[in-house]
ZATOR-373979 format. One record per residue: residue in three letters; x negated, y, z negated of N, C-alpha, C in turn. Coordinates in steps of 0.05 Angstrom, whole numbers, plus 5000, padded with zeros to 4 digits. Each point is the difference from the previous one (the first is absolute). Last residue first. Layout:
REM ZATOR-373979
AlaXYZXYZXYZ/...
//
This chain:
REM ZATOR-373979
Unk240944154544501349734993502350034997/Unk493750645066500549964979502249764987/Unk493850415086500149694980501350084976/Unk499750755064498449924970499649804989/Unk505450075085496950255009498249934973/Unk509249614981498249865030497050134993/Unk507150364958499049774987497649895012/Unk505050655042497950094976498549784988/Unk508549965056496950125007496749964986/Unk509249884958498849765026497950055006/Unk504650624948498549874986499249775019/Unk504050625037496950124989499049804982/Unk508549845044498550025020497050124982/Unk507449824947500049795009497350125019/Unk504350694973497949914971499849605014/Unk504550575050497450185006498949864971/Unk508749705019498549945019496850155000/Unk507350034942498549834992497949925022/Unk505050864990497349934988499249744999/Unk508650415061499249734980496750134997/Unk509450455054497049974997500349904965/Unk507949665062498550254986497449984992/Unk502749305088500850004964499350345003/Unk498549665079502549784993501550134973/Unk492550385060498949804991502749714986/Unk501250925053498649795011497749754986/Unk508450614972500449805033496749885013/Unk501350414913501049755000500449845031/Unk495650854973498849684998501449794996/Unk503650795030498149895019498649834993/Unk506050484943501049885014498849875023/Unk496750444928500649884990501749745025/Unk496350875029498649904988500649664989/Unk506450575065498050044981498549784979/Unk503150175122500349854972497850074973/Unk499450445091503150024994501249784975/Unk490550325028502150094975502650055002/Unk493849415072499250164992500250094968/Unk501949245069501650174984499450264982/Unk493049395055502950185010501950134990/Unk493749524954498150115000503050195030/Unk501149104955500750284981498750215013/Unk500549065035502150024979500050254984/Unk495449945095502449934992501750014978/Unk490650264995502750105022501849955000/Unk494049404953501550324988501450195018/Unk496349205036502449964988501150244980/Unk492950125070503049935016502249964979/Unk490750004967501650325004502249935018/Unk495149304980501050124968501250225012/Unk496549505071501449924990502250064973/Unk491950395034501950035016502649824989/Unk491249854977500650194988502950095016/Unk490949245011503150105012502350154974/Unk489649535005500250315012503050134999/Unk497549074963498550065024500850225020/Unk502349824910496749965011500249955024/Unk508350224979498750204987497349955006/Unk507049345011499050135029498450324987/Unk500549254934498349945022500350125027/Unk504350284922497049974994498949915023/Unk510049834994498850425004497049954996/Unk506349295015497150005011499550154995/Unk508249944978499049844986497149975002/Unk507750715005498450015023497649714983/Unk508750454962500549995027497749915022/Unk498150044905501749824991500950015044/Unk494550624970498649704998501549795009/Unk503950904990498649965015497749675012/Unk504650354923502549935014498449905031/Unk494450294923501549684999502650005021/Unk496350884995497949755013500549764991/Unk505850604970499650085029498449825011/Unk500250174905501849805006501149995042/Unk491450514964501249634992502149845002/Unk499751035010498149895021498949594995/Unk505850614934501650035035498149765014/Unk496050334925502349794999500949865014/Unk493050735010499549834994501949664990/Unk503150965010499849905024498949705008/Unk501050424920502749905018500049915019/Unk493250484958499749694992502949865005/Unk498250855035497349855008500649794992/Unk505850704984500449735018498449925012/Unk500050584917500749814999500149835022/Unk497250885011498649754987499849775003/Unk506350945014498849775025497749744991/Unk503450804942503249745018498349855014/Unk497551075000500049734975501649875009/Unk493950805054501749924983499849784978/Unk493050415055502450045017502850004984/Unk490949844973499250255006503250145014/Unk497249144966501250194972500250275019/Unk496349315051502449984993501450154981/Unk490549795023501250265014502750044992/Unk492049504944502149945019501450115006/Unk491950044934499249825020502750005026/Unk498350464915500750135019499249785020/Unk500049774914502950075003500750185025/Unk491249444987503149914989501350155015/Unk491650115029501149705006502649914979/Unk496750874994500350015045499649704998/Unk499350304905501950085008501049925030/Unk491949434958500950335003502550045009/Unk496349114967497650214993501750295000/Unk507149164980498350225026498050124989/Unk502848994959500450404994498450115028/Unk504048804971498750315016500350204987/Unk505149274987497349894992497850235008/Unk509749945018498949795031497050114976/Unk508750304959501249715015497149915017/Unk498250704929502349774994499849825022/Unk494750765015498949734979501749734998/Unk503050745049498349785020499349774978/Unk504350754964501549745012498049795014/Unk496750854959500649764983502249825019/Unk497650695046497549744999500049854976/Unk506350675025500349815019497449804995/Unk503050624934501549875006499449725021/Unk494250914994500549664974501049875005/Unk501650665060497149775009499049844978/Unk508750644996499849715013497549905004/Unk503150764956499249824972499949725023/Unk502950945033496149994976499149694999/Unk509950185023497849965021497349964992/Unk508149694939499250195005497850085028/Unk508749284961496850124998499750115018/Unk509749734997497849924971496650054996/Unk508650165068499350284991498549904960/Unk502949555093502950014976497850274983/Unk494949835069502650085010501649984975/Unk491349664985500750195013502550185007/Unk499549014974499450294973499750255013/Unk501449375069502149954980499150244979/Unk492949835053502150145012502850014986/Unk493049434971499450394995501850095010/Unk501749085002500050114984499650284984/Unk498049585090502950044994500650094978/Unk491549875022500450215002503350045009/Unk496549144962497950294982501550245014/Unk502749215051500650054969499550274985/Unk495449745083502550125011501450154964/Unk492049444994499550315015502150164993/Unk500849034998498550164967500650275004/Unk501249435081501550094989500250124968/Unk492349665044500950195023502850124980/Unk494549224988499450204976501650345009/Unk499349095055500449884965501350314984/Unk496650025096503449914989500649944972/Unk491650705026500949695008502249994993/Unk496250965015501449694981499949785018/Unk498351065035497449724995501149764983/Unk504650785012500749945022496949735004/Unk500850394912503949925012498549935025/Unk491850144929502050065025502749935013/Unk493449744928500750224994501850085012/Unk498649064986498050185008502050234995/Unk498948914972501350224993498250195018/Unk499749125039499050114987500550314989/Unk501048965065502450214985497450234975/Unk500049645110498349944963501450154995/Unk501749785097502249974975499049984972/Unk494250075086503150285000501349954973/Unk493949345020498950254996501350204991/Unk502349195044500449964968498550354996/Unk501249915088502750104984499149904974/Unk492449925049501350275004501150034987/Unk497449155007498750204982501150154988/Unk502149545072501449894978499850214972/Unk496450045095503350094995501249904970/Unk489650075009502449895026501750154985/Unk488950284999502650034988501849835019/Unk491650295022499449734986502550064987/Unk499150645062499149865009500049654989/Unk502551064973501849674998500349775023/Unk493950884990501549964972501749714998/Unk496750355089497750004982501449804969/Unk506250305071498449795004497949954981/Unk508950605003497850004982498249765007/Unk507050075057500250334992496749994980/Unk503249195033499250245019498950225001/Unk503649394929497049915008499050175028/Unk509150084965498150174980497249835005/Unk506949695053500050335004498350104990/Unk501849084988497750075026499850315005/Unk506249574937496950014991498650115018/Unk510049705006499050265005496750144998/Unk505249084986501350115019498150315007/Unk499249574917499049785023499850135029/Unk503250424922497250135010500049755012/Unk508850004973498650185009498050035014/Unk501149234941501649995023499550305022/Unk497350094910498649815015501049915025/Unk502950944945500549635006498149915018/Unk502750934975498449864985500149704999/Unk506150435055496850204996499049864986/Unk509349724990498350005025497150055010/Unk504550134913500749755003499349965027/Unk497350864979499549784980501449735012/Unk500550815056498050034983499749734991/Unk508550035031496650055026497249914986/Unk508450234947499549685005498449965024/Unk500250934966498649734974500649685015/Unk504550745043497250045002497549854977/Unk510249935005498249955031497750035008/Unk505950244928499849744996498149845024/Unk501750964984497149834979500049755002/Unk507750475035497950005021497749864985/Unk507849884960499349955015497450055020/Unk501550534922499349744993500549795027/Unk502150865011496750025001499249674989/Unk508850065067499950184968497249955001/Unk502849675075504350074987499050194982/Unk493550045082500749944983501850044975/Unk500150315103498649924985499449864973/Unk509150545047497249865019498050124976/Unk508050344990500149685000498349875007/Unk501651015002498649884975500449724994/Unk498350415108502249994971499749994972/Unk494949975086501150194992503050114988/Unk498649005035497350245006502050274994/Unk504049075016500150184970498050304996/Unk500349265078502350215004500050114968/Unk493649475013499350295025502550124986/Unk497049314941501149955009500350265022/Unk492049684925503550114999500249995025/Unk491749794983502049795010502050084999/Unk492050554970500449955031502649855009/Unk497450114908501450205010500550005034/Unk496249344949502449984995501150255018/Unk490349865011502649825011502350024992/Unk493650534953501350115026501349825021/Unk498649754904501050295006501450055030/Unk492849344993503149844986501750264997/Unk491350265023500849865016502949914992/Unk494850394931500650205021501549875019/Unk495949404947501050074992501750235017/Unk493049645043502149824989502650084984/Unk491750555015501650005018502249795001/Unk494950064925501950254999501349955029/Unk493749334972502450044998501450244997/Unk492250085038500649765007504049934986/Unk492950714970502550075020501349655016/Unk494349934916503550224999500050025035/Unk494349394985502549844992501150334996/Unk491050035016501649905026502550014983/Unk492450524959502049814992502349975027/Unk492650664995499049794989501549774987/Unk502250855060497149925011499349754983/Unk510450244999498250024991496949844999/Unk509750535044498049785006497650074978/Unk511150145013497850104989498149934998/Unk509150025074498449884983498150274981/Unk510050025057497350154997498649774974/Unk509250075080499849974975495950105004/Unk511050065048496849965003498549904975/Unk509250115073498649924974498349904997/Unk507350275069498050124999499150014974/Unk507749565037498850125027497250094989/Unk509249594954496949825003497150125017/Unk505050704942498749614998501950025017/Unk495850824980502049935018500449665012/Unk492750464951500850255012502050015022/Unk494149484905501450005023501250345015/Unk492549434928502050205005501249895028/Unk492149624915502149975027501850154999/Unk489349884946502950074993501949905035/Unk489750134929502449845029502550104994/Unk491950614962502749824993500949925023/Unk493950695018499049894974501749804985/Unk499650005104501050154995497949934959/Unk500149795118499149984976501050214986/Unk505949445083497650284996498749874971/Unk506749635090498049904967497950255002/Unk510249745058497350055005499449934973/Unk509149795068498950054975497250075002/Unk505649755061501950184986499249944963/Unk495149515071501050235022502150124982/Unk495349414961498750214996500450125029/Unk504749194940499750035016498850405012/Unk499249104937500650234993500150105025/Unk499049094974502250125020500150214997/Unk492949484952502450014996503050025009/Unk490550195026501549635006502449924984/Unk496351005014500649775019501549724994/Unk495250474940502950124999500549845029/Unk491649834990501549784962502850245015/Unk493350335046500249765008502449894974/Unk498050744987501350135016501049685015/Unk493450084930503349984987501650125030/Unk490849945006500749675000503150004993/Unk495850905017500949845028500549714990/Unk497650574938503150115012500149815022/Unk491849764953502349954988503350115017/Unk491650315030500049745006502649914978/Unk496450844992502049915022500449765000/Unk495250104932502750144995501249975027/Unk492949404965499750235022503250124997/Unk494949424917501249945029501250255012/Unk493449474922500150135015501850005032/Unk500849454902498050105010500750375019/Unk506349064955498950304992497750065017/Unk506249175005500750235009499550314990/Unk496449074983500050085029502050245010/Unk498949694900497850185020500350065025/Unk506049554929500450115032497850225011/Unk502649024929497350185008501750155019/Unk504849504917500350025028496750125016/Unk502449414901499950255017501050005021/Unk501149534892500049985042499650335007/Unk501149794906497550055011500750015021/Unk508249834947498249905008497149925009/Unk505550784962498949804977499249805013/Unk503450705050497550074988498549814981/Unk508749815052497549935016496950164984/Unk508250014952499649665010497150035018/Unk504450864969498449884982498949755001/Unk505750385065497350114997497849984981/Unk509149625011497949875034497850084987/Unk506250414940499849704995498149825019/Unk503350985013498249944989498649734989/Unk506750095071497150085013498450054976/Unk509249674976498249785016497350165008/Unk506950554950498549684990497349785011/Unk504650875042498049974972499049844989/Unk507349895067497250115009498750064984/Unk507749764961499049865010497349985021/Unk506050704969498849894984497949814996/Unk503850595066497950014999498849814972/Unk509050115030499349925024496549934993/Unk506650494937500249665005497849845016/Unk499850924992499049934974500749605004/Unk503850545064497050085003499049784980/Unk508850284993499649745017497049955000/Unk502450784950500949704984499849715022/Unk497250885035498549954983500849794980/Unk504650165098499650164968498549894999/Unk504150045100498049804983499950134975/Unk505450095085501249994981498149854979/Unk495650275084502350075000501749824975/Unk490550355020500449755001503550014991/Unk494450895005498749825022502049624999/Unk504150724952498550245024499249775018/Unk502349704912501249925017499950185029/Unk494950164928499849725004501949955021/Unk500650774952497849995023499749835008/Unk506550084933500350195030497549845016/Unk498749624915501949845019500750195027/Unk494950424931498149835018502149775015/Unk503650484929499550255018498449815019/Unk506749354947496850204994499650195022/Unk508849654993499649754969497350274999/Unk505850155078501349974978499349834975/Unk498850855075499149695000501249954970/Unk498850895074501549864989498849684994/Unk497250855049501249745022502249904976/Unk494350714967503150085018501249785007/Unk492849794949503150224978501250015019/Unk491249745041502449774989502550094989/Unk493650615035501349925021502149714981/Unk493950564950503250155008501249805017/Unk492449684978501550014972502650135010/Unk492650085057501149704999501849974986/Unk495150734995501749985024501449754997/Unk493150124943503350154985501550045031/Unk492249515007501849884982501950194988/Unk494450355060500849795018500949904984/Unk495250624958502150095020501349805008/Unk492649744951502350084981502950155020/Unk492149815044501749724994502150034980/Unk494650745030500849895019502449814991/Unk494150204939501250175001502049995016/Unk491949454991502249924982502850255004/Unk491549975043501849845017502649964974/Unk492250294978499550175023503249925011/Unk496749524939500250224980500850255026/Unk495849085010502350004997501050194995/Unk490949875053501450134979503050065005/Unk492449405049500449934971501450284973/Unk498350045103497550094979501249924975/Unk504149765080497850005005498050114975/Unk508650044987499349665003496649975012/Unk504850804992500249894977498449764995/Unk501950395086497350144996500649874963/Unk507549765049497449865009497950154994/Unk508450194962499049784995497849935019/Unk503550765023497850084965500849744989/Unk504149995090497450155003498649984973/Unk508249714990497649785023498150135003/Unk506950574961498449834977499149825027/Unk503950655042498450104983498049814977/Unk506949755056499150035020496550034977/Unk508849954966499049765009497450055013/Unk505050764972498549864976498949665006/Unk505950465062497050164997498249874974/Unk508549525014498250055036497450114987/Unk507350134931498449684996498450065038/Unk505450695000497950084972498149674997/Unk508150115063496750095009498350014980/Unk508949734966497149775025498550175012/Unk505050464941498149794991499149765014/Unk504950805029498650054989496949794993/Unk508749835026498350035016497250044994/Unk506949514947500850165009496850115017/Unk505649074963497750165003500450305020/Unk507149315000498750104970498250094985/Unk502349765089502550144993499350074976/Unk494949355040499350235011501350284979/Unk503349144992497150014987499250205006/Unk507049645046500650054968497850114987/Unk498749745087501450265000500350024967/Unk495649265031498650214996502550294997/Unk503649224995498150044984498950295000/Unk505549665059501150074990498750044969/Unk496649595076499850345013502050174970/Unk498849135009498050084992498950345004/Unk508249405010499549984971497350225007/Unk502549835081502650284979498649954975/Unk495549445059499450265016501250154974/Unk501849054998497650164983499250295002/Unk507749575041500650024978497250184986/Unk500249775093501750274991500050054964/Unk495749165034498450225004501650295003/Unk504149164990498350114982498550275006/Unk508350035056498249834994498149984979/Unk511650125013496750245005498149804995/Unk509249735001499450145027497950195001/Unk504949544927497949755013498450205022/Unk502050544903501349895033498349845018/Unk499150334906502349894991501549905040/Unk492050594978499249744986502649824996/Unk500250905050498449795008499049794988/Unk504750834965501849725000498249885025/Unk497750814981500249884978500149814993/Unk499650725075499249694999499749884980/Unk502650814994502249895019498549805017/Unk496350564929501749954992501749835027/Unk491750295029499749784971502749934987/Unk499850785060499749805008499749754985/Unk500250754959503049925006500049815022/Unk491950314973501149844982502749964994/Unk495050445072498849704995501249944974/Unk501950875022501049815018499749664996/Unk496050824947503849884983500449845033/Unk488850034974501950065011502949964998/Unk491249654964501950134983501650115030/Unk493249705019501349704989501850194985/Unk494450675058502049775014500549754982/Unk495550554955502150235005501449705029/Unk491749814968502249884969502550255016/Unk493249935052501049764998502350024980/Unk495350725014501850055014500849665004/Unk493750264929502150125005501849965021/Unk491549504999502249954975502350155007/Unk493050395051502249785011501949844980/Unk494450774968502250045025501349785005/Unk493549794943502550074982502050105027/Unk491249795039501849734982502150034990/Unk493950665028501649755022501849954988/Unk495050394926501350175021502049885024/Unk493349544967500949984980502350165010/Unk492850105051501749685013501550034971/Unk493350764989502950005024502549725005/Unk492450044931502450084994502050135024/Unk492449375012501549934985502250184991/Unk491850045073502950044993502549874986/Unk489749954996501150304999502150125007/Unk495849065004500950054976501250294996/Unk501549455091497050154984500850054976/Unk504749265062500850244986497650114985/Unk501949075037497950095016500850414988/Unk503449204959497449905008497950095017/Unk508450194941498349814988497849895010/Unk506550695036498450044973497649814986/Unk506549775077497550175011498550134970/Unk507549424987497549915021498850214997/Unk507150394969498449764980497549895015/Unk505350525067499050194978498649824978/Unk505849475045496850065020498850284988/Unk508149754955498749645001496850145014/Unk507750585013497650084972498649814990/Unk505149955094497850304990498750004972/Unk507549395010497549865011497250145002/Unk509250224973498049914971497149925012/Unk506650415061498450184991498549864969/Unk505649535055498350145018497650134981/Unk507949644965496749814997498350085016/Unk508550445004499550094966496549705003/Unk505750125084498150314987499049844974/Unk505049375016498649965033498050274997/Unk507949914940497049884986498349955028/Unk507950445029499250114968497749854996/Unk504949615077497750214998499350154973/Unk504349304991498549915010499150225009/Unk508050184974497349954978497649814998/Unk507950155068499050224989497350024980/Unk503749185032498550245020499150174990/Unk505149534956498349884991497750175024/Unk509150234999498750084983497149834984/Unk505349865089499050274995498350134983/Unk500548965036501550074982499250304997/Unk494449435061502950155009502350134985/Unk491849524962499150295016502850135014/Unk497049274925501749965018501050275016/Unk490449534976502050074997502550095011/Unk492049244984501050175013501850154983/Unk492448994991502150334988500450125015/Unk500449105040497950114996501350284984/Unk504549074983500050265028497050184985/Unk504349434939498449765016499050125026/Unk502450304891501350025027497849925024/Unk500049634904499050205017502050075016/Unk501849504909499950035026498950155011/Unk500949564900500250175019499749905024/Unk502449284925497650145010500950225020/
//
């Protein structure tokens, strides 16, 4: 079994050339941080009338980032820390600093300027004509855009290079040595079991009721109950805040010092922002816990997106949605909403949270049906990019899938294929929703397994406990360990499906009586 290093991360700063290039990426996150708060500010407080200046921003700063990772110093620097993986006398955290700095340089190097400002403005440009798309149900407005952003995409893989599918480059952009042949392993089994749950619990009759979480509810009043729910998580909101935005989402602007994140409150369904801040939350705890001395590096924060998903689904779901949970916490949302869940307990609540019922919405799934979603649009993204269908031809596409895997068809275009901002930025990143979903089971059996009472100091409020131990076993190390290598240090083993098809079918069984 691996090892951590048992010292808090550091680096080894007196060494010149680890100096040296400690300030190199000390500028080079400086300035990613300017375009992290350029994103923020677009998404929540940016008038729509300046979309094509901040587009503009954007490619400038693209540009002079990608002109400092391409620099011939930093990469004769790179050449003469080479051998940091072969010497006792550098610390992990030197090691991850070079691998990762040695990434991005390779990667930089092969893109030429041009075209990262060109993907910037064309980023900037499609969010804007995906959200008036979405708002008026016209795909046709937005398809053009998107046809841009997939022949960008297309170049960017040819250059990086990949060696089985053009969608393996990208794949590995966010989840560091992941393909589509592992993918395909990893997800098999997630297919099986969430359609097999979903046919079990539709053929049993059982219900769930979660009226109590539809009616009428005060939009502020929600930011302030998820402001309560980020709290008791440990979020800590002296180096973080909560805006509204049309998509939750979490950014940073210099982990651990300054990470924020943004709900979507909806006047007639508690459970999205409720768990969006949960969700959002597991994000921005992870990112808070990296370690000071990694700050403004590319080592600080999460190892990869399937990690971070792993943090924000096991908040969410195996935590969040637990009875154990709302023991502990109920009294917030009887504060916040006295009227409404006056005759509601804690028990209610969470069976509430967990009806499994096909719905249209990715960020609305239940656990059963959540990963269907991910599938469907790994698979567009796959045909997409290798260059097997056509743009015209995706809002067929995408609502004959719904048929297929979750029993559904979207009425309109602004609940399929434009329902999710993500196309608007790139590709690759999908997949580690339901990675993350993996990650995040076999994480919480390690967890169970270190904490025997975890249910009973959970009801009775105590949350603290879970974040001292992710801190500890992963949430400091930031990305000086990759992917593959962090679950082993902190759960023991490589990531296992059997743990996320063991934990849903448990679950599940339960909430549905099923035999």
């Amino acid at each position: 079994m691996l090892e951590q290093e048992t010292v808090i991360p550091s680096f080894t700063s007196k060494n010149e050339s680890i100096a040296e290039l400690l300030d190199y990426m000390h500028e080079i996150e400086d300035l990613k941080a300017l375009g992290n708060l350029a994103e923020w500010d677009q998404n929540t407080e940016m008038p729509k009338g300046a979309a094509e200046v901040r587009g503009y921003q954007m490619a400038a700063l693209q540009g002079i980032l990608h002109e400092r990772w391409t620099t011939q110093r930093l990469g004769a620097l790179l050449s003469e820390l080479s051998e940091v993986t072969r010497r006792s006398d550098y610390s992990d955290a030197d090691r991850g600093l070079v691998r990762e700095a040695q990434r991005n340089y390779d990667r930089a190097t092969k893109l030429p300027r041009k075209l990262v400002e060109e993907i910037a403005r064309v980023q900037a440009a499609s969010f804007e004509a995906w959200r008036r798309a979405r708002e008026h149900n016209d795909f046709a407005s937005f398809a053009p855009w998107l046809g841009r952003t997939v022949a960008l995409q297309r170049e960017v893989a040819d250059r990086i290079g990949f060696a089985e599918t053009r969608y393996d480059a990208l794949l590995d952009l966010f989840e560091p040595g992941m393909t589509v042949s592992k993918l395909d392993k990893l997800f098999a089994p997630v297919r099986e079991v969430s359609s097999g749950l979903l046919r079990r619990i539709e053929e049993s009759g059982n219900t769930v009721d979660d009226s109590c979480l539809q009616g009428e509810f005060s939009q502020e009043r929600q930011v302030a109950l998820s402001k309560v729910l980020l709290r008791g998580m440990g979020y800590d909101f002296s180096r973080g805040g909560i805006a509204v935005s049309p998509h939750p989402f979490t950014t940073h602007f210099g982990s651990p010092f300054d990470v924020r994140v943004t709900v979507h409150p909806d006047g007639h369904f508690l459970q999205a922002s409720v768990m969006a801040a949960i969700h959002e939350g597991g994000h921005a705890v992870y990112e808070q816990g990296s370690a000071p001395a990694l700050a403004r590096t590319p080592v600080a924060g999460g190892a990869s997106m399937g990690m971070h998903e792993s943090q924000s689904r096991l908040w969410e779901n195996a935590i969040g949605r637990s009875e154990a949970f709302w023991q502990g916490q109920f009294a917030a949302v009887r504060q916040a909403f006295p009227e409404q869940f006056a005759s509601v307990d804690a028990a209610a609540f969470a069976r509430a949270l967990n009806k499994v019922k096909p719905s249209l919405i990715r960020i609305e799934a239940d656990e059963v049906t959540y990963n269907l979603h991910i599938i469907v649009r790994f698979e567009m993204e796959k045909a997409l990019i290798n260059g097997d269908v056509a743009i015209e031809t995706l809002p067929g596409l995408w609502n004959a899938k719904y048929r297929e895997y979750l029993g559904i068809e979207p009425a309109t275009d602004s609940e399929g294929v434009l329902q999710d901002i993500h196309w608007t930025s790139g590709f690759g990143y999908f997949p580690s929703y339901t990675l993350g979903n993996l990650y995040a089971a076999q994480i919480y059996s390690a967890l169970r397994k270190a904490f025997p009472n975890f249910d009973e100091r959970l009801a009775a409020g105590d949350t603290a406990f879970i974040l001292d131990w992710l801190r500890e076993k992963m949430y400091a190390f930031g990305v000086i360990y990759q992917p593959e290598t962090l679950m082993e240090l902190v759960t023991g083993e490589a990531a296992n499906p059997a743990f996320f098809v063991s934990y849903l079918t448990g679950k599940f069984e339960a909430i549905y009586r099923l035999s």
